[in-house]
N, C-alpha and C positions, 0 to 999 in steps of 0.2 A: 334199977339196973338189974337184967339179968346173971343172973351167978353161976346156975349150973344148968346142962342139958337137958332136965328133967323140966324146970321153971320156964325152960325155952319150949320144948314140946308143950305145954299145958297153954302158954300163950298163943302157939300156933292154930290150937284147937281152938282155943276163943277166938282166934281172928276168923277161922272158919266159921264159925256159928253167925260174927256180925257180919260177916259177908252176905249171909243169906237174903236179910234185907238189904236190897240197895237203896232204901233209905239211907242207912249207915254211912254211906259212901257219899250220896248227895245232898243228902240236907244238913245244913251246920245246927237247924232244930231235931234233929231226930235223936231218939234216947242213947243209941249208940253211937253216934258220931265223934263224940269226943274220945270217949275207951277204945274206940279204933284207930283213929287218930295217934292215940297215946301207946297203945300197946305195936301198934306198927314200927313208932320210932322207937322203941325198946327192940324191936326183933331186928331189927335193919341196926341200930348199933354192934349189938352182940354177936348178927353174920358178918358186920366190918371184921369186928374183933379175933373172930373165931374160924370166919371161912372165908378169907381173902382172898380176891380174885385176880392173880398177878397177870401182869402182861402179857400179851403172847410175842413169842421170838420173830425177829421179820422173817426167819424159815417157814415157821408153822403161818402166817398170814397170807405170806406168796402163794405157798400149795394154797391156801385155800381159795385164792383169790384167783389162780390156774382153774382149780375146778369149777366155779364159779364162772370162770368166762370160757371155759373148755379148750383153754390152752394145754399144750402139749411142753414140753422143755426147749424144740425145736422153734417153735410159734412163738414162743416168749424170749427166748435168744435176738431174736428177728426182730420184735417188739424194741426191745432195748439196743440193741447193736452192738451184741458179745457172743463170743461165740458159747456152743453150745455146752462145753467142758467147762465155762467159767460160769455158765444157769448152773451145773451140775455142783460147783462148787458153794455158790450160795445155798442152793437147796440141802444140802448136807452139813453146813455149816462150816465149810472147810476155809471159805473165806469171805470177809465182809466184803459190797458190794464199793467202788469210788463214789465220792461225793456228785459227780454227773452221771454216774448208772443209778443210783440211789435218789436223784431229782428225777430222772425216766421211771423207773420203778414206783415210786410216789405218783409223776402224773397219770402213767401208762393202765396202771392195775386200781389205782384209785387207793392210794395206801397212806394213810394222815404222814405230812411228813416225821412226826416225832417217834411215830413206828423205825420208821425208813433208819432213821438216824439216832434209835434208842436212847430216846432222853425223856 
């Protein structure tokens, strides 16, 4: 288990070194394969631990899913069938989207429904 930052940089560097070879990576005989192995699932515990990756809000997924398909807030009202003050409120978070705008939204922009519906 890593313990401190310092034990975590020092592992990082050794994973760089066994990268070098992609042996390490492909062969379950190669001399590194296992301390890569072993020291990856050590670095991937401790970023769980240490640098969690939280959700993103269904605000922040929309914009991005807007730019993504080069919708405008007008284009995306239209999409969904709301008017434009009520995209403008989701987008700002002023109000959650209904349970049928939120199943449009999901299919429309392609957004897992568990985003859509924050669970």
């Amino acid at each position: 288990m890593i313990q401190t930052e310092k034990q975590y940089n020092v592992i990082l560097a050794r994973i760089e070194e066994l990268l070098q070879d992609s042996n390490n990576i492909e062969s379950q005989n190669a001399k590194g394969y296992v301390e890569l192995n072993i020291l990856s699932d050590l670095v991937a515990d401790y970023e769980e631990q240490n640098f969690p990756v939280n959700k993103p809000s269904l605000t922040e997924v929309i914009k991005m899913r807007m730019v993504e398909l080069g919708l405008n807030q007008k284009r995306l009202s239209e999409l969904l069938g709301v008017s434009t003050s009520r995209v403008s409120e989701y987008l700002t978070g002023k109000s959650e989207p209904t349970l049928k705008v939120a199943r449009e939204i999901s299919k429309k922009l392609s957004i897992e429904p568990s985003i859509v519906l924050g669970v």
